[in-house]
C-alpha positions in Angstrom: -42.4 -141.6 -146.0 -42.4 -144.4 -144.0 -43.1 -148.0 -144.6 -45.2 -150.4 -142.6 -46.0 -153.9 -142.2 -49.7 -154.4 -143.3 -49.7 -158.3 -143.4 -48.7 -161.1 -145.5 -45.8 -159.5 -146.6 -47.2 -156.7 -148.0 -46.0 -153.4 -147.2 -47.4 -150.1 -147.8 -45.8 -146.0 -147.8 -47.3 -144.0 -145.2 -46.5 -140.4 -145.2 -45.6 -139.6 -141.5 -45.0 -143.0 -140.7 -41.5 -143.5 -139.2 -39.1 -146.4 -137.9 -37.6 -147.0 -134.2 -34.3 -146.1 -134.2 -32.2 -149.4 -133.7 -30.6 -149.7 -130.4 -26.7 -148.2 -130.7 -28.6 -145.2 -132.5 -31.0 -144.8 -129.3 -27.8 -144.8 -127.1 -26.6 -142.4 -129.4 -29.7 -140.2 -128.8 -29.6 -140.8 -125.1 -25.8 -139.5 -125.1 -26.8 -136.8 -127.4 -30.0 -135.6 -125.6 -27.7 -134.8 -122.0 -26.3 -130.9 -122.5 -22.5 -130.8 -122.6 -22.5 -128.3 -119.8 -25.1 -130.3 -117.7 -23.7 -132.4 -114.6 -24.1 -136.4 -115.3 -22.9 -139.0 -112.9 -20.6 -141.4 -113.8 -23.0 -143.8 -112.9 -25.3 -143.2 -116.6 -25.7 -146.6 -118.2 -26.4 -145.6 -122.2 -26.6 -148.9 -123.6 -28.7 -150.3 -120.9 -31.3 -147.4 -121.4 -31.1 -147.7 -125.1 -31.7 -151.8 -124.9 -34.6 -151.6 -122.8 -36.5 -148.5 -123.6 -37.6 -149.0 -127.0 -38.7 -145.6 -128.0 -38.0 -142.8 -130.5 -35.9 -139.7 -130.4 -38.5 -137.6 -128.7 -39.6 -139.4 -126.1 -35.7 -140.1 -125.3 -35.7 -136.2 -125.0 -38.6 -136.2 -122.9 -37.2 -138.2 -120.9 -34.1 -136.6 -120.3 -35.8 -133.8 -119.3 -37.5 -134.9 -116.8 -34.7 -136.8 -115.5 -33.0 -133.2 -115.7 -35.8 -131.3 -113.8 -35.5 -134.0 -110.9 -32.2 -134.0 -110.5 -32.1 -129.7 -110.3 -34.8 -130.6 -107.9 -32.9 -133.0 -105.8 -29.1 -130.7 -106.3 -27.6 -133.5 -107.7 -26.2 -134.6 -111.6 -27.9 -136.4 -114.1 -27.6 -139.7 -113.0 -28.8 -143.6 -114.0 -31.1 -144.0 -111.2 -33.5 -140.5 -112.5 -32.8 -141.2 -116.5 -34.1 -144.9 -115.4 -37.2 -143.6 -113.5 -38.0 -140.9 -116.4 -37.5 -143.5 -118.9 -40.3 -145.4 -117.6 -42.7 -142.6 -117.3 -41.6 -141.8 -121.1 -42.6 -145.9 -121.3 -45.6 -146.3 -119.6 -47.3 -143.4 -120.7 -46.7 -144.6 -124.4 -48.5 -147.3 -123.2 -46.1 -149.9 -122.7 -45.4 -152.3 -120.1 -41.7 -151.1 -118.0 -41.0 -154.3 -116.0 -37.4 -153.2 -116.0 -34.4 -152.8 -113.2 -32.0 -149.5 -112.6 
């Protein structure tokens, strides 16, 4: 169970309710999410992805997927510039605002 914040200190369980992983563990995720065997571009910026893109492990994986599917599309290796542009489709349809940079 999962703890949230319900105001004035007070914090209740909530079954299903999880935390955001912290930022080194969402690079960790990004890193881990990317197959061994898959071609990635030297170019991948982790940390960057994992300090703007606030988001848990699935929608990382999402995103690498679809970063993934792209880049088959376009013959080329994973690389920062599709992960970026996946991310913030991940982001945006979460419902957050992406006002971010590759």
């Amino acid at each position: 169970m999962g703890r949230i914040h319900v105001g004035r200190g007070d914090t209740r369980q909530v079954p299903g309710a999880m935390r955001q992983p912290e930022e080194h563990e969402r690079e960790l995720l990004w890193r881990s999410m990317i197959p061994a065997k898959a071609g990635v571009a030297d170019d991948v910026a982790y940390n960057e992805l994992a300090r703007m893109f606030v988001m848990s492990g699935g929608y990382i994986k999402n995103a690498v997927l679809r970063a993934a599917f792209m880049c088959a599309e376009l013959s080329c290796p994973i690389n920062n510039e599709q992960l970026w542009h996946a991310a913030r489709r991940e982001y945006e349809g979460m419902g957050m605002l992406a006002h971010v940079e590759c």
